[in-house]
VMD Tcl script that draws the C-alpha trace (Angstrom):
set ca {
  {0.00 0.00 0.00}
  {1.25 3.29 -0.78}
  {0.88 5.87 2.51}
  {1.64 9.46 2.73}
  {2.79 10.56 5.99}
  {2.18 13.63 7.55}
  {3.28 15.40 10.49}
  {5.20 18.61 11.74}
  {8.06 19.63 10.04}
  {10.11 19.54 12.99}
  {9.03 15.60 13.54}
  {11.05 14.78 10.28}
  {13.60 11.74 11.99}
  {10.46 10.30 13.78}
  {8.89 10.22 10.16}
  {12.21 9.26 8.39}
  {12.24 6.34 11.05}
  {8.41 5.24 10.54}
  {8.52 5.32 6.57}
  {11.84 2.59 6.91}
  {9.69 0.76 9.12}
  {6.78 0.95 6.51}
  {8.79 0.37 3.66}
  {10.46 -3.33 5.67}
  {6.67 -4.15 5.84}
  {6.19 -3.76 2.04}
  {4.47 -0.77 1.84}
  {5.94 2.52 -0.31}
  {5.99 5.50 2.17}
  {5.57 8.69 0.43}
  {6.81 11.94 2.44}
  {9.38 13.79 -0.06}
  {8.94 16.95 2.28}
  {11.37 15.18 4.16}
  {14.29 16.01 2.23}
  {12.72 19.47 0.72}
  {14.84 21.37 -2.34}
  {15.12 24.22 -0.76}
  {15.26 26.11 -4.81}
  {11.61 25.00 -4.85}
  {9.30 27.70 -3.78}
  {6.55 26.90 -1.29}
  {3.93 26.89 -4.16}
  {6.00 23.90 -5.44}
  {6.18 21.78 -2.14}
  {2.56 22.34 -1.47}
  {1.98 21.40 -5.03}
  {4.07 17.96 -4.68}
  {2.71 17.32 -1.64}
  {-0.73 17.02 -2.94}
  {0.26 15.00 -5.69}
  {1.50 12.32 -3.48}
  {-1.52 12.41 -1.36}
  {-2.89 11.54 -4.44}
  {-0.72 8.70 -5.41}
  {-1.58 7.42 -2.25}
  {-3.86 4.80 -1.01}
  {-3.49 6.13 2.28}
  {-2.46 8.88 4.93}
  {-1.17 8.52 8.38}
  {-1.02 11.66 10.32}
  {1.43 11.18 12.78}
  {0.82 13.72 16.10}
  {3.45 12.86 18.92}
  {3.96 16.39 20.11}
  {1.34 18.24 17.27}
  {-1.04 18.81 19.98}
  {-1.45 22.74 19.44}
  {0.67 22.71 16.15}
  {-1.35 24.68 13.42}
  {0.27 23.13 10.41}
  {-0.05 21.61 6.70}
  {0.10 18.33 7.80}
  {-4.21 19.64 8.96}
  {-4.21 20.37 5.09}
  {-3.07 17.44 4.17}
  {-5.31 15.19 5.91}
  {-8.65 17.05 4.54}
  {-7.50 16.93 1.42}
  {-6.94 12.87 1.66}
  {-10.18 12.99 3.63}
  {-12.05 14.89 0.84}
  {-10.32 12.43 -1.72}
  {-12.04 9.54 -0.01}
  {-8.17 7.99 1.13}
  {-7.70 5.79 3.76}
  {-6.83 7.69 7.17}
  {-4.80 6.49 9.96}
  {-3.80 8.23 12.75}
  {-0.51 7.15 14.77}
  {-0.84 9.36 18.11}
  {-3.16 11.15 20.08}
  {-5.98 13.12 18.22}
  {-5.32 16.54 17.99}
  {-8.82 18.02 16.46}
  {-12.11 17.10 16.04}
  {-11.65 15.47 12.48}
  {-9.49 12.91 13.69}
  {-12.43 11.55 15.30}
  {-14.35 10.47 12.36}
  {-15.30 7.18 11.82}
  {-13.21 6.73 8.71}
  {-10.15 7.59 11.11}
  {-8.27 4.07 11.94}
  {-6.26 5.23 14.98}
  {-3.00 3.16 15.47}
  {-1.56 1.66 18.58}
  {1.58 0.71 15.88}
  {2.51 0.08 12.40}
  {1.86 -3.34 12.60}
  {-2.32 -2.44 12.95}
  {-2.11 -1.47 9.16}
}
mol new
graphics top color blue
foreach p $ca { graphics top sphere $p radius 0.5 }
foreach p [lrange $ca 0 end-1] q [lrange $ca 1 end] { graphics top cylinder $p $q radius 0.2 }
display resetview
C-alpha cells in the first residue's frame, strides 16, 4: 500500500524512522517533504505534496507532540479525507476530524 505521511516539520527523523519501518513491511511511504529542495518555492512543495496524497492509497497523520501545532500536515489530511483515502492516525488526536469514523487510529505500524 502506498501511505503518505504527515506530520510537523520539525518531527522529520520520527517520520524518516516510521517510513523505513513501513517500507520493511512492504508498503511505499511517500513523504518527499522530508528532504525538501530548498530552490523550490513553497507553491512547489505544497503542489508535490498534494500530488503524493494523491498517489496514495493512504495517509497517516502522525501527532506525537502536534497537539497545538497549526500546520499543513491539517491540510493534508482534509484533502486525503475529501479524496475519499484511507486515514490512519498514529498518536493522540489533535482536532475534532481525527475523530471520524473513517479515522483508523493506530496503537503501531503493525495495525495497518
Amino acid at each position: 500500500m502506498k501511505i503518505y505521511l504527515a506530520s510537523r516539520f520539525r518531527n522529520k527523523e520520527k517520520i524518516r524512522v516510521l517510513k523505513s519501518e513501513l517500507n520493511c513491511c512492504g508498503h511505499q511511504a511517500l513523504c518527499s517533504w522530508l528532504d525538501e529542495n530548498p530552490a523550490n518555492t513553497k507553491e512547489e512543495n505544497a503542489r508535490r505534496d498534494l500530488q503524493e496524497i494523491d498517489e496514495a492509497d493512504a495517509l497517516l497523520l502522525f501527532t506525537e507532540d502536534c497537539e497545538l501545532v497549526p500546520g499543513g500536515m491539517h491540510v493534508e489530511f482534509g484533502y486525503a479525507l475529501a479524496k475519499g483515502k484511507k486515514l490512519f492516525l498514529l498518536g493522540p488526536p489533535v482536532n475534532i476530524f481525527n475523530y471520524l469514523s473513517e479515522v483508523v487510529i493506530l496503537k503501531s505500524l503493525n495495525d495497518i
